[in-house]
N, C-alpha and C positions, 0 to 999 in steps of 0.2 A: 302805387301812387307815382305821377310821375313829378322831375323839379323844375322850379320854376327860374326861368333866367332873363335876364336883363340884354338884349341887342340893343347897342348907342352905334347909331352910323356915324363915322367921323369924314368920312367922305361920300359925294353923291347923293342920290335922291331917293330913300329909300319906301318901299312898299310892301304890306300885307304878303302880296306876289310873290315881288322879290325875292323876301327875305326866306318865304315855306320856298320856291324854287331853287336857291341856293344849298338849304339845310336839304332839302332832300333828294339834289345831287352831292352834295359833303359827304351824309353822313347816312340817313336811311327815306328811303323813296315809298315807302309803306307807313310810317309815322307820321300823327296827325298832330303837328306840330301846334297847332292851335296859338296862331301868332294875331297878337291884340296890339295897335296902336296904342301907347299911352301919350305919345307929345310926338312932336315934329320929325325927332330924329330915336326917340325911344318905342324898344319894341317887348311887350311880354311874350317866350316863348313857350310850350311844356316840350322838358326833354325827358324820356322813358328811362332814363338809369344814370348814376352817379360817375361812371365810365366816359360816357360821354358827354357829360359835361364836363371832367376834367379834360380831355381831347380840346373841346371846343376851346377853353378857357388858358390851354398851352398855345395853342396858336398865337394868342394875342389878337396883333390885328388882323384881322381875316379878309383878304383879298379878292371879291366875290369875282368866280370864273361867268358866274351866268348873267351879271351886270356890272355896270362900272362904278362899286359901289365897295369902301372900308369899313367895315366895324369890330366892334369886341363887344364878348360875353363874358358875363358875367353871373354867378348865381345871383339870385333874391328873393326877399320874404314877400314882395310886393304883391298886393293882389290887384290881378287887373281891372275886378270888376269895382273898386273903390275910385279907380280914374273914370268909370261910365256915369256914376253921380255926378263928376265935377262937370 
């Protein structure tokens, strides 16, 4: 099972795109990150192991090298398909 995390872009304009193109120059380019819009600047991710989501979640703010774009992660219980009803 993989976990589920929270991306809040605090800077920039961020995207679907974006944000799987960043994770998968960071961290693994084979992971199907399965990134869900929830709001404007919120993003549901699945990350494949507890490793790295602490990784992710030591950075902090995360400086995206493949756009001009800040954010942090965070774990969550959130599901994303409860934001597709709203």
């Amino acid at each position: 099972d993989s976990i589920r995390a929270l991306v809040s872009i605090l800077e920039g304009r961020g995207t679907k795109l974006r944000i799987k193109t960043e994770l998968q120059y960071l961290v693994d380019s084979e992971w199907n990150w399965d990134v869900k819009q929830i709001s404007g600047s919120e993003f549901i991710i699945n990350i494949p192991f507890k490793a790295m989501l602490n990784l992710l979640t030591k950075m902090q703010k995360i400086k995206f090298i493949t756009a001009d774009i800040v954010a942090v992660v965070e774990e969550t219980d959130r599901n994303p398909k409860t934001f597709q009803i709203l």
